[in-house]
C-alpha positions as CSV (number, residue, x, y, z in Angstrom):
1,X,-50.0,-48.4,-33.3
2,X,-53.9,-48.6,-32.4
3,X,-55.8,-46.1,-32.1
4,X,-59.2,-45.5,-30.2
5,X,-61.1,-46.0,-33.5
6,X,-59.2,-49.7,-34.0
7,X,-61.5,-50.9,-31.5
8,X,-65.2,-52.3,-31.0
9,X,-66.6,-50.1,-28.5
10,X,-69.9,-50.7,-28.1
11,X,-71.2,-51.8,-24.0
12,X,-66.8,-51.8,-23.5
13,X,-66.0,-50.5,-20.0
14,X,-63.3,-47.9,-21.7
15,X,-61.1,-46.7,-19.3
16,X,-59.6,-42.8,-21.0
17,X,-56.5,-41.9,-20.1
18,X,-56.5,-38.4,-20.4
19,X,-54.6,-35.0,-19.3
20,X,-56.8,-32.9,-17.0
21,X,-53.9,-31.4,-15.2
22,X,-55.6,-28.1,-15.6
23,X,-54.6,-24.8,-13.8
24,X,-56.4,-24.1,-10.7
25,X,-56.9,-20.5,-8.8
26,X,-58.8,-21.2,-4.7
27,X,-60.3,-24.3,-6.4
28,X,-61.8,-23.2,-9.8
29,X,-60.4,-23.9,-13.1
30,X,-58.4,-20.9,-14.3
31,X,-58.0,-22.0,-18.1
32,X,-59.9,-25.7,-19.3
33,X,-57.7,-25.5,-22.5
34,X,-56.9,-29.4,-21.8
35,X,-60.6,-30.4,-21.1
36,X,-61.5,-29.0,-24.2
37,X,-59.1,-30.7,-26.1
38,X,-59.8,-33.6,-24.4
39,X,-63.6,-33.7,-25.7
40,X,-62.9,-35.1,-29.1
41,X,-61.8,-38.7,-27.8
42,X,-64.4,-39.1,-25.0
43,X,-67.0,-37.7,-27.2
44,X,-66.2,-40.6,-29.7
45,X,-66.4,-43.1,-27.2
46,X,-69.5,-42.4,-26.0
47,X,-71.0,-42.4,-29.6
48,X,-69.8,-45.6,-30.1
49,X,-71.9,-46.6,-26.7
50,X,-69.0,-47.2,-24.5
51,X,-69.1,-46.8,-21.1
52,X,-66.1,-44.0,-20.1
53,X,-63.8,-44.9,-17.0
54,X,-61.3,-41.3,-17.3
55,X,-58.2,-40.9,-15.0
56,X,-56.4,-38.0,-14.6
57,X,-53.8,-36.6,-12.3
58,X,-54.5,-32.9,-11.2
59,X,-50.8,-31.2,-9.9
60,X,-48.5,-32.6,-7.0
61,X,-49.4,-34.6,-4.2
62,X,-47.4,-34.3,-1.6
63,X,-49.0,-33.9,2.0
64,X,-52.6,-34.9,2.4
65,X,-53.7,-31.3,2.5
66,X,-53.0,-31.3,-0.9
67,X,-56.0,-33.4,-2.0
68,X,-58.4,-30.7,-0.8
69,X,-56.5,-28.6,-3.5
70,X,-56.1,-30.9,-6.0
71,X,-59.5,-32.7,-6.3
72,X,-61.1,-33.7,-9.4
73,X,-64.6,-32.9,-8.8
74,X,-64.3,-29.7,-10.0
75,X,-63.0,-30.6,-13.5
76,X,-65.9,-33.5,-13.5
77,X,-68.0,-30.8,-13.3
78,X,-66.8,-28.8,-16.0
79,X,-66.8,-32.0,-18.3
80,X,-70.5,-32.6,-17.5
81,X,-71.2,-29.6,-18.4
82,X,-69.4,-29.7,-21.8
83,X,-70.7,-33.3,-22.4
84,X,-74.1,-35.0,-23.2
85,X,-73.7,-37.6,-21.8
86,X,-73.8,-38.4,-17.7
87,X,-70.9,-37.7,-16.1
88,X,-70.2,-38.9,-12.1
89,X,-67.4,-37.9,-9.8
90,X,-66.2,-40.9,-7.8
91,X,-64.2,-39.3,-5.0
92,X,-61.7,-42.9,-4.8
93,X,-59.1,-44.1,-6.9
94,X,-60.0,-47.4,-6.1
95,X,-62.4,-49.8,-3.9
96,X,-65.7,-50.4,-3.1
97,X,-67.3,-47.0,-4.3
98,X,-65.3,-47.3,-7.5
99,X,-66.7,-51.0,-7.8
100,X,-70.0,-50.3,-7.6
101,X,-69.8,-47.2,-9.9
102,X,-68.4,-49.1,-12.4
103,X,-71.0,-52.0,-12.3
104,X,-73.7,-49.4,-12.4
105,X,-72.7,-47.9,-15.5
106,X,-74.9,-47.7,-18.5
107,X,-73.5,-47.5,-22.1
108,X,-72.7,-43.4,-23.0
109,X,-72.2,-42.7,-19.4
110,X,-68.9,-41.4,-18.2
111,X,-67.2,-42.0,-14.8
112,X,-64.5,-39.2,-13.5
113,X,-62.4,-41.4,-10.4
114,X,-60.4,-39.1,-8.5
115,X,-56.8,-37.4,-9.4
116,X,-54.5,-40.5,-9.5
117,X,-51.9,-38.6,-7.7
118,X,-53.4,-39.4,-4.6
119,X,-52.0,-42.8,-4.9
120,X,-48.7,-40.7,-4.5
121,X,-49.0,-40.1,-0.5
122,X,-49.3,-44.5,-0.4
123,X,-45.6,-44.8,-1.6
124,X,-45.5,-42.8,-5.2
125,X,-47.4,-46.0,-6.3
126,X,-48.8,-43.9,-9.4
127,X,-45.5,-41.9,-10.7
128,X,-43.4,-44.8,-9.5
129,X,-45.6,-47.4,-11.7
130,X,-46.8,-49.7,-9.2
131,X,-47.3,-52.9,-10.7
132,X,-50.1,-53.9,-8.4
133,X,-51.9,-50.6,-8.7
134,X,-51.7,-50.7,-12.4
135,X,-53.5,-54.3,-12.4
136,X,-56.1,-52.9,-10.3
137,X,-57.0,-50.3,-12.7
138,X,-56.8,-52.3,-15.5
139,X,-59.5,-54.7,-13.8
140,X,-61.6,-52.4,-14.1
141,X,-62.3,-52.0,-18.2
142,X,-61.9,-54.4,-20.7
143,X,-59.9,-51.4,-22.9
144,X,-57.4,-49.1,-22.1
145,X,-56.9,-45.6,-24.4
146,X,-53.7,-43.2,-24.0
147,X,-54.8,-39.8,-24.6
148,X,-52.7,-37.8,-22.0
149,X,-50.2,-36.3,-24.1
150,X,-48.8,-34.3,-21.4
151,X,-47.4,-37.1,-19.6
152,X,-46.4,-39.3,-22.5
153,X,-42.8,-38.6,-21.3
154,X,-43.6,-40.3,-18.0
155,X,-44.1,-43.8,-17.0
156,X,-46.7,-43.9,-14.4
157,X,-49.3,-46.9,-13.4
158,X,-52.0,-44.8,-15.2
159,X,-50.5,-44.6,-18.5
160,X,-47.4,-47.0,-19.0
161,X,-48.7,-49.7,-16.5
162,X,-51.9,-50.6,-17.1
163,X,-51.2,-50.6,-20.6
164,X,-49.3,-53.8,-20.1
165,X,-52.6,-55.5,-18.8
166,X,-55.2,-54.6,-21.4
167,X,-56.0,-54.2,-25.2
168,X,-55.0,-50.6,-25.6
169,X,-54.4,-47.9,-28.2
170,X,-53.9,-44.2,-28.2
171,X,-57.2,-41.3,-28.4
172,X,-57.7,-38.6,-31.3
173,X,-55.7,-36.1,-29.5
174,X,-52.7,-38.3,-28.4
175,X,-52.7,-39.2,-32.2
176,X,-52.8,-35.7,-33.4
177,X,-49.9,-34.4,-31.1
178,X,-47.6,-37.1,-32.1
179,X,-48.2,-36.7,-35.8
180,X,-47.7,-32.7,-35.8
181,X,-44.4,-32.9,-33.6
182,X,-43.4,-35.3,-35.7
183,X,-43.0,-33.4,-38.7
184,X,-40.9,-31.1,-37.1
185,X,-38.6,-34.0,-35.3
186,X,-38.5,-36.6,-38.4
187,X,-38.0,-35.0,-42.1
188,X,-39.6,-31.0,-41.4
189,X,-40.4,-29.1,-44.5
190,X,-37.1,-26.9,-44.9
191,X,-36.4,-23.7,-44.3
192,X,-36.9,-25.2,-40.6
193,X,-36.6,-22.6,-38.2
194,X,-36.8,-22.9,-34.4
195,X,-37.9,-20.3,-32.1
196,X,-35.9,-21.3,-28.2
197,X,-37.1,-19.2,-25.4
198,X,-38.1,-19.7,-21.7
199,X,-35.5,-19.7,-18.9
200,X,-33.3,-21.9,-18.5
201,X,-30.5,-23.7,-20.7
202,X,-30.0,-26.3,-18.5
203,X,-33.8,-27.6,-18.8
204,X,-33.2,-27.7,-22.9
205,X,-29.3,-29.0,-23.4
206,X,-30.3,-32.0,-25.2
207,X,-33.0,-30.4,-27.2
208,X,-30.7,-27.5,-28.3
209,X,-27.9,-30.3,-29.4
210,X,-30.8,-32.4,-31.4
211,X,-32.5,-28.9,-32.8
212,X,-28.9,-27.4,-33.7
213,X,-28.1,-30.2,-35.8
214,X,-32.1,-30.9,-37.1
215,X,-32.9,-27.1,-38.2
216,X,-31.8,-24.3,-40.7
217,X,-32.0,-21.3,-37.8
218,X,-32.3,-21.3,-34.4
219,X,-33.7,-18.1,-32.9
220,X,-33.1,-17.6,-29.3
221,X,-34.9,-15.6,-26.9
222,X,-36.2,-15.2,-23.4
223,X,-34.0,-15.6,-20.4
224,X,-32.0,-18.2,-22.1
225,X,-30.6,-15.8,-24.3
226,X,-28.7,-13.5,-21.9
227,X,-26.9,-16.8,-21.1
228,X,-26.0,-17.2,-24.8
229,X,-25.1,-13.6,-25.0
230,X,-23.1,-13.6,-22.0
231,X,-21.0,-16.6,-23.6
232,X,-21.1,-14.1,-26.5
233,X,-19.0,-11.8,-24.9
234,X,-21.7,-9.5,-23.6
235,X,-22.3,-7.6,-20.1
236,X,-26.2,-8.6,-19.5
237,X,-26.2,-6.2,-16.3
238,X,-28.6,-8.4,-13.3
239,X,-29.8,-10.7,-15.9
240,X,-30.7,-13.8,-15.2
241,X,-27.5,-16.2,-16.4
242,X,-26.6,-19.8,-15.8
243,X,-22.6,-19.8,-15.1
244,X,-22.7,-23.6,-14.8
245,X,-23.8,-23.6,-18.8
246,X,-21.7,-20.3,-20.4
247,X,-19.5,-23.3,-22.0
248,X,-21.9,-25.4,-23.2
249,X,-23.0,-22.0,-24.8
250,X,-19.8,-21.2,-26.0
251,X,-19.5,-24.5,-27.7
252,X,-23.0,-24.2,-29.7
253,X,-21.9,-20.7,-30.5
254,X,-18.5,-22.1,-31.8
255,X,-20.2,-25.3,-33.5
256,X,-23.2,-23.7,-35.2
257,X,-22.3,-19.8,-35.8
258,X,-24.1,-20.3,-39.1
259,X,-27.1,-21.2,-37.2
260,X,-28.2,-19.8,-34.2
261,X,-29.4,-16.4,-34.2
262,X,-29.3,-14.0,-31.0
263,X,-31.1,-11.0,-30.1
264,X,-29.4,-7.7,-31.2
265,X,-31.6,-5.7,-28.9
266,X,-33.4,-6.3,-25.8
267,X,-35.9,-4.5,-23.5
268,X,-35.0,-4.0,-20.0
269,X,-35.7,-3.3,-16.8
270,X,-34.5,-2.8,-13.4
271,X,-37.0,-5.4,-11.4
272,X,-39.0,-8.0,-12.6
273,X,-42.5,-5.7,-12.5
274,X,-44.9,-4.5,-14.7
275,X,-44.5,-0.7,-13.2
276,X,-40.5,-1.0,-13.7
277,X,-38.9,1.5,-15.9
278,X,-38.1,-0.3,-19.2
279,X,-35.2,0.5,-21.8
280,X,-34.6,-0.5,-25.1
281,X,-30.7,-1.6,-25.4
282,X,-28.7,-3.0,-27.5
283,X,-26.8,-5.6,-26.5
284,X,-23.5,-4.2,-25.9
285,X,-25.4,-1.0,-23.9
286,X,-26.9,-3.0,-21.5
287,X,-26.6,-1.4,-18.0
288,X,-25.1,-3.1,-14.7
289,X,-28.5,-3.0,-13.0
290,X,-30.9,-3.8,-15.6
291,X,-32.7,-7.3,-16.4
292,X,-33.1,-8.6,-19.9
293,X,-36.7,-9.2,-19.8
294,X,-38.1,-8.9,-23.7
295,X,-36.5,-9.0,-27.5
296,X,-36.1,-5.6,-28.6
297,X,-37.9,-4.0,-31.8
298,X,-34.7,-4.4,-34.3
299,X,-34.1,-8.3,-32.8
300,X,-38.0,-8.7,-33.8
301,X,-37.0,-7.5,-37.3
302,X,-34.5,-9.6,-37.5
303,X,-36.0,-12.8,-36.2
304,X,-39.1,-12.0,-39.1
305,X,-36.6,-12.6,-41.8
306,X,-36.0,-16.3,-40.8
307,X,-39.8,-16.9,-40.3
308,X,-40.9,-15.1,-43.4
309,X,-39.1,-17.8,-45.3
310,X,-39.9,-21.0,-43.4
311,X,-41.9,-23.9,-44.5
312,X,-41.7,-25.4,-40.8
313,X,-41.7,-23.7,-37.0
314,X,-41.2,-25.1,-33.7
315,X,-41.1,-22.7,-30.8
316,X,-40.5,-23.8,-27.2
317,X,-40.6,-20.9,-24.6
318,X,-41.8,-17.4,-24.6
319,X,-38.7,-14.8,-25.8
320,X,-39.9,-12.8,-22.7
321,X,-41.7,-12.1,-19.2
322,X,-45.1,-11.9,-21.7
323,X,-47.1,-12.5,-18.4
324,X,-46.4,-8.7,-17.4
325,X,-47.3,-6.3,-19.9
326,X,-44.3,-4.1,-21.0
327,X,-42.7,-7.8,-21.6
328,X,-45.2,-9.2,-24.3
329,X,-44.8,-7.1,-27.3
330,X,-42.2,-9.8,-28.5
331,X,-44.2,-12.9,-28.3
332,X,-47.0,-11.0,-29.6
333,X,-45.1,-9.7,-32.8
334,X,-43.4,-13.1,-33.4
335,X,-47.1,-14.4,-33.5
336,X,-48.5,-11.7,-35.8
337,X,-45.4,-12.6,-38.1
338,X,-45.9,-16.4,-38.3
339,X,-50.2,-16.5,-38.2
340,X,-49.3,-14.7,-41.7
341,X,-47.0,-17.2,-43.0
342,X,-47.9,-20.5,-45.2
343,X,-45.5,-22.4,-42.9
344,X,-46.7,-25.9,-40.5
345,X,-46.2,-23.6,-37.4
346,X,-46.0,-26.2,-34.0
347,X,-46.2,-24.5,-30.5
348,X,-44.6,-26.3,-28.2
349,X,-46.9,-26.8,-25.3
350,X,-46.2,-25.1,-21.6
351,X,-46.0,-21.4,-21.2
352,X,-45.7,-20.7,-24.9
353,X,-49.1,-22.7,-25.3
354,X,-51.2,-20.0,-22.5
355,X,-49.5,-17.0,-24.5
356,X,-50.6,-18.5,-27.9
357,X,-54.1,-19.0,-26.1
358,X,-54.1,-16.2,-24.2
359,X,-53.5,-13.9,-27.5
360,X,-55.7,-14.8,-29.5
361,X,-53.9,-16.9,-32.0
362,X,-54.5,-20.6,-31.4
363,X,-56.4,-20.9,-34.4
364,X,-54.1,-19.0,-36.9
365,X,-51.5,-21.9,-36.3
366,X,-50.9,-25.2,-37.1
367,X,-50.7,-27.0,-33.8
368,X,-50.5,-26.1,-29.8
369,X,-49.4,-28.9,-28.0
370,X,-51.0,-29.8,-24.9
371,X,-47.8,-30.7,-23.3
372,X,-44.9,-28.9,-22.8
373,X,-42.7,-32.0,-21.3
374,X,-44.0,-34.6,-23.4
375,X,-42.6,-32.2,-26.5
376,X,-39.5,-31.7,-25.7
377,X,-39.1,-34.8,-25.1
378,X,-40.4,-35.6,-28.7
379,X,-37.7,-32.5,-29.5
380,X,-34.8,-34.5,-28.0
381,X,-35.3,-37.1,-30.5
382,X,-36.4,-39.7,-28.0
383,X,-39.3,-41.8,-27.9
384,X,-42.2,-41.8,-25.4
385,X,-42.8,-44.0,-22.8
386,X,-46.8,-43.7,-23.6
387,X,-45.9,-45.1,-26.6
388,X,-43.0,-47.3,-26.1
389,X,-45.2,-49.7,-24.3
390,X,-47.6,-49.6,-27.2
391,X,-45.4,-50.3,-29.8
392,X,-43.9,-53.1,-28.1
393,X,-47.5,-55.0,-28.1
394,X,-47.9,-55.4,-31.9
């Protein structure tokens, strides 16, 4: 597969895929994690004296009064002031004003055209792939990069369609992602351990099948757990639990007993609130009105064990509510415990990503993915639409 350095750039009208779907608080950028990351590849282009087309999508469309939201001109903004090089907001996903933009261009100089999403409120022509759309965008560049990890998974005119129409290749980031996850979902360095958290089993079946039968240990935290423990047997008082899966849970339980590792304790509380009144329980002592909200102290012991020893680690989903404070201390200490080993340590993107960030630890480990769907599909053992299309141009 191709990437962007594959390619003679110089006076190319590039057009840069890339993932700017960046969190957004009354219209300001709450965290530019992905516009940072996305630097290295447009920074490249521009040396080599391309001239930078970049579409991005920017949260979901739905009514028009969502495009006063979910504009791009903010995030153009941030990127001119992060790059040398001149950046301009075109506020159109296509036509005349993108036209004449393009034709105006001067080598180094970077075009931002507005969230592709928009194209949603026209008949989902982006997410459903228009094929008409994606030759329009296309027409515009004379060389197409992927670098949008975070929809990899999905096949949208922006990524998968235009693709089709134009020499293309994948950017430094896409090519890093897909190289870290895959040492984790091809031959890991073993003892493999897997960290499982977040809140819901049914969003991470196939990924608990494909990890069960990949990995040495699976440790399971979060809110997923109190549906693993309840299939264990165990009262989890107002926790949240997902009846539809306690047999699939019973079945992993049953099928790998010699891997998957619960909490023995768990801190609790009796609403989801940072002033709540919290408990540490074991899991048999866990009250009728109390919610499962953190791994407990002797469960973080435990867990330390497995990652002492490890050569690889995957983790996908916080092991608790580490956005309110009495509910971090588990993330935090399963951090601590694997900045400090010698292990390729892979985070896998969404809300284990901002508490990794958020932290303090990005840089003690190995790899934070940039997208949270786009790795677990990688963790199901599937490939990726982004690159599907790719491979099947050689």
């Amino acid at each position: 597969m191709k990437t962007i350095k594959n390619f003679d750039l110089k006076g190319k009208k590039v057009i840069i895929r890339c993932d700017l779907n960046v969190p957004m608080k009354a219209r300001k950028i709450a965290d530019d994690n992905r516009i940072l990351e996305s630097l290295e590849t447009i920074k490249y282009a521009t040396e080599q004296e391309a001239k930078v087309i970049i579409l991005s999508h920017l949260g979901r469309v739905k009514t028009k009064e969502d495009k006063k939201k979910y504009s791009l001109r903010p995030v153009a903004d941030r990127l001119n002031k992060l790059l040398d090089s001149k950046v301009t907001f075109v506020e159109a996903t296509r036509g005349e004003e993108v036209e004449n933009a393009i034709k105006q261009m001067k080598p180094k100089e970077v075009i931002v055209l507005e969230n592709t999403r928009f194209e949603d409120l026209d008949g989902n022509k982006e997410s459903d792939n228009n094929k008409e759309l994606a030759k329009y965008w296309a027409s515009l560049g004379d060389i197409f990069i992927n670098d949008a990890f975070g929809t990899a998974h999905r096949s949208h005119a922006s990524n998968v369609g235009i693709a089709k129409y134009l020499p293309s290749g994948i950017g430094l980031l896409m090519e890093r992602e897909v190289k870290q996850i895959s040492k984790a979902t091809t031959k890991p360095k073993k003892p493999y351990v897997v960290i499982l958290g977040g809140s819901k089993v049914a969003d991470k079946i196939d990924v608990i099948k494909f990890l069960c039968k990949k990995a040495d240990y699976v440790l399971i935290g979060g809110a997923m757990s109190m549906t693993f423990l309840k299939a264990a047997g165990f009262e989890v008082g107002k926790s949240n639990v997902e009846n539809k899966k306690l047999d699939f849970c019973v079945e992993m339980l049953d099928k790998y007993s010699n891997k998957i590792v619960l909490p023995i304790d768990i801190i609790t509380g009796n609403e989801i609130n940072k002033n709540t009144e919290t408990h540490t329980r074991f899991i048999n002592e866990i009250g009728e009105d109390e919610i499962g909200l953190d791994i407990g102290p002797r469960t973080i012991k435990v867990f330390k064990q497995y990652l002492e020893d490890a050569k690889t680690i995957m983790w996908n989903g916080p092991v608790g509510y580490f956005e309110l404070e009495p509910f971090e201390e588990g993330t935090r200490k399963l951090l601590e415990i694997i900045s400090k080993t010698k292990a390729t340590t892979i985070i896998g993107g969404g809300e284990t990503a901002s508490a990794v960030i958020g932290m303090g630890y990005q840089s003690k480990v190995s790899h934070v993915s940039t997208g949270g769907g786009a790795c677990l599909y990688m963790l199901e053992g599937k490939e990726l639409p982004a690159l599907k299309v790719l491979n099947a141009k050689k």
